[in-house]
C-alpha positions in Angstrom: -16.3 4.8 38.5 -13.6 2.1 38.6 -10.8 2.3 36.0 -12.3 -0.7 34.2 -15.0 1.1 33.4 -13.5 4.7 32.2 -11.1 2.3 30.3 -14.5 0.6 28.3 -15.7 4.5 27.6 -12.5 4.2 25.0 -12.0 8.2 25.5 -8.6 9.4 25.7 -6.6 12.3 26.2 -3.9 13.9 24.7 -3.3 18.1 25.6 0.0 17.9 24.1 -2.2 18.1 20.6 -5.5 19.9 22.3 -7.5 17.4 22.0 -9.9 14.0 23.9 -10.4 11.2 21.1 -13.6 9.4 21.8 -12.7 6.0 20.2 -15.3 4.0 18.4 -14.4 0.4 17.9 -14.0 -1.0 14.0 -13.7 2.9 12.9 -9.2 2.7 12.8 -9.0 3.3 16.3 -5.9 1.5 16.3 -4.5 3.2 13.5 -5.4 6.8 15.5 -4.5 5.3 19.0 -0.9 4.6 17.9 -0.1 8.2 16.0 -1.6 10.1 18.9 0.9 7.6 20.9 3.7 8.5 18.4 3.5 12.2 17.9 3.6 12.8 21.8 6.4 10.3 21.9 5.0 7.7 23.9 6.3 5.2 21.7 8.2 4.6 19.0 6.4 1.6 17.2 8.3 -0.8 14.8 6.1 -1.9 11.8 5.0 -4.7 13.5 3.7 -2.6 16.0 2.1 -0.8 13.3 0.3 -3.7 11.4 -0.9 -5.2 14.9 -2.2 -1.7 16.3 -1.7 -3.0 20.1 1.2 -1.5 21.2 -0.4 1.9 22.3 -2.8 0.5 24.0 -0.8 -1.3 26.5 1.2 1.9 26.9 -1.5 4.8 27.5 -3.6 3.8 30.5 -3.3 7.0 32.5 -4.7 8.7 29.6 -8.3 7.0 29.3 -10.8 9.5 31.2 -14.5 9.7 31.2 -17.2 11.5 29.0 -18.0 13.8 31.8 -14.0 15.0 32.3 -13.9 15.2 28.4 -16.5 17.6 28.5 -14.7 19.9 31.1 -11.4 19.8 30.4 -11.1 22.2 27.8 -9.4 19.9 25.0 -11.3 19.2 21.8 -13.6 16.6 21.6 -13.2 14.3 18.3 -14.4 11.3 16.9 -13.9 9.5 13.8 -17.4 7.7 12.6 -17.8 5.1 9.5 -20.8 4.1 7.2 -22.9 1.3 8.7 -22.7 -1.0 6.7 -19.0 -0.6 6.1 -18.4 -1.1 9.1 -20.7 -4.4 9.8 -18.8 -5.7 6.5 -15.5 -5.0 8.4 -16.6 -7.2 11.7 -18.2 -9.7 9.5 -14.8 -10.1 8.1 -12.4 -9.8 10.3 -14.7 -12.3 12.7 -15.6 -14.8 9.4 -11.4 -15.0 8.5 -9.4 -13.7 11.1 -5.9 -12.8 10.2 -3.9 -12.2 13.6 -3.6 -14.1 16.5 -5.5 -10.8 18.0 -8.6 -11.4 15.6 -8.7 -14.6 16.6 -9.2 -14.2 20.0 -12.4 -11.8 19.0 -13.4 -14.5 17.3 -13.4 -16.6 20.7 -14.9 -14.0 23.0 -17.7 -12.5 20.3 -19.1 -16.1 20.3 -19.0 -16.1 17.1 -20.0 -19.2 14.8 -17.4 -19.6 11.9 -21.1 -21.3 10.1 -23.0 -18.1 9.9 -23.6 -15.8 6.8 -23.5 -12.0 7.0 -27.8 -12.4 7.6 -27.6 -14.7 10.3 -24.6 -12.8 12.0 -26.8 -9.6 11.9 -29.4 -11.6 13.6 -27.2 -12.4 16.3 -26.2 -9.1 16.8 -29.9 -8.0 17.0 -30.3 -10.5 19.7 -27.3 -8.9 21.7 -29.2 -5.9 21.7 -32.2 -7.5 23.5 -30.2 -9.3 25.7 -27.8 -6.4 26.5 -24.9 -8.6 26.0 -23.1 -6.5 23.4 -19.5 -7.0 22.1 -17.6 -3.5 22.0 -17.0 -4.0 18.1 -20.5 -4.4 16.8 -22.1 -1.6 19.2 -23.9 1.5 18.4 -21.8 4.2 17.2 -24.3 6.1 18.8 -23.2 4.3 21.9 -19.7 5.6 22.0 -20.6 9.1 21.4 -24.1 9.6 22.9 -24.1 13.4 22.0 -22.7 13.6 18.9 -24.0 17.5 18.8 -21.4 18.6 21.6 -18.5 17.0 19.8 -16.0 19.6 18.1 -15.1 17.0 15.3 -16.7 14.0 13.9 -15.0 12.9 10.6 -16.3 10.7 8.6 -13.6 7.3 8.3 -14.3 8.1 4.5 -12.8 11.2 4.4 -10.4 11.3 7.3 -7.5 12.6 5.7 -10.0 15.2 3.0 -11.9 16.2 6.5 -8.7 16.2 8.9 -9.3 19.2 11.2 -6.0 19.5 13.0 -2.8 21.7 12.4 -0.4 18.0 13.0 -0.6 15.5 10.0 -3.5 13.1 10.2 -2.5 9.6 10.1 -2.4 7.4 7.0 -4.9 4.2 7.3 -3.8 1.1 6.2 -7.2 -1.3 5.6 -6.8 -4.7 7.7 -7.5 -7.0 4.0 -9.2 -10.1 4.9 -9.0 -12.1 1.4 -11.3 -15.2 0.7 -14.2 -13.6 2.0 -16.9 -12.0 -0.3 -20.2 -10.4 1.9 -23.2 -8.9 0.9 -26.7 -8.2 2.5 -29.7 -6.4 1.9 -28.3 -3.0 3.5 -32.1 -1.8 4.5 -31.5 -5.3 7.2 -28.3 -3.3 8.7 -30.1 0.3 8.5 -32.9 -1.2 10.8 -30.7 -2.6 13.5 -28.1 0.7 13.1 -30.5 3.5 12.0 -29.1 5.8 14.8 -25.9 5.4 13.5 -27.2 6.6 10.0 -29.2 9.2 11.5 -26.9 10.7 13.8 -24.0 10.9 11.4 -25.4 11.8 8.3 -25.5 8.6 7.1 -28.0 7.2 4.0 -28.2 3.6 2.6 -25.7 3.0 -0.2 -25.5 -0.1 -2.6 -22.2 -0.1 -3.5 -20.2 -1.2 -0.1 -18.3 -4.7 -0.9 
């Protein structure tokens, strides 16, 4: 497998704390990426750093290894999941009024169309999965983490410091705010394009996500 594609597996390792974070895009992997980078000192990150959640990232590329060496290398295998339709609401927004330089170039590359409502951007994303051309932020949990039963940890984003299951200090999530944007959609339309992300993580349809 070439590095490209152990790097889009978003699994990395860190034995200095015991433990492989399977990364699932929209679900603070930023936020996590850059305190695992922190605690074992492979950074120091200025606030900046912080806010933009990049810095890590360009600095851990020997850690990034594949599901099957997560499996066998004897560190803990953890992953931080996040309700469905939280998380649509999150790319939605972040996609619908970007607030970095960073978001905007998702914009760019998810194809997205500044035009569309939260309905017509979930039929897009519908049609990615027919066509197979999926962007990493809106895919399957499930995708990331295909065997979410031989995981040691998976906390909930919604409980992530209640939940934490680790001797060092979990991290403290600061939410990316995206004002001027109000969403809301029918959440049975999100449970039928993610209903293995409901199912495998325990997941039920809510009404009160804004």
């Amino acid at each position: 497998m070439d590095r490209k594609a152990i790097v889009r597996q978003n699994i990395s390792a860190w034995p200095e704390l015991g433990i492989n974070y399977w990364g699932i895009n929209k679900n603070a992997t930023s936020t996590l990426t850059m305190h695992f980078a922190t605690l074992c000192g492979d950074i120091t990150p200025t606030d900046e750093d912080i806010r933009l959640g990049v810095l890590a990232k360009g600095n851990m590329a020997d850690r990034y290894i594949t599901q099957q060496q997560a499996h066998q290398n004897g560190l803990q295998n953890f992953a931080v999941c996040r309700h469905p339709l939280q998380r649509f609401y999150s790319i939605y927004k972040h996609l619908k009024r970007p607030t970095s330089v960073i978001q905007q170039r998702t914009r760019g590359k998810a194809r997205f169309d500044t035009t569309w409502n939260e309905e017509q951007f979930l039929a897009h994303i519908r049609h990615t999965f027919d066509t197979g051309k999926v962007n990493k932020h809106w895919k399957k949990q499930v995708s990331f983490v295909p065997e979410p039963d031989r995981m040691h940890h998976v906390v909930k984003l919604e409980r992530l410091v209640e939940d934490w299951p680790f001797d060092f200090e979990a991290p403290s999530i600061q939410s990316n705010t995206t004002t001027g944007v109000d969403v809301h959609i029918d959440e049975q339309l999100v449970h039928d394009v993610y209903h293995e992300d409901y199912l495998y993580f325990g997941y039920i349809l809510r009404k009160d996500f804004t």
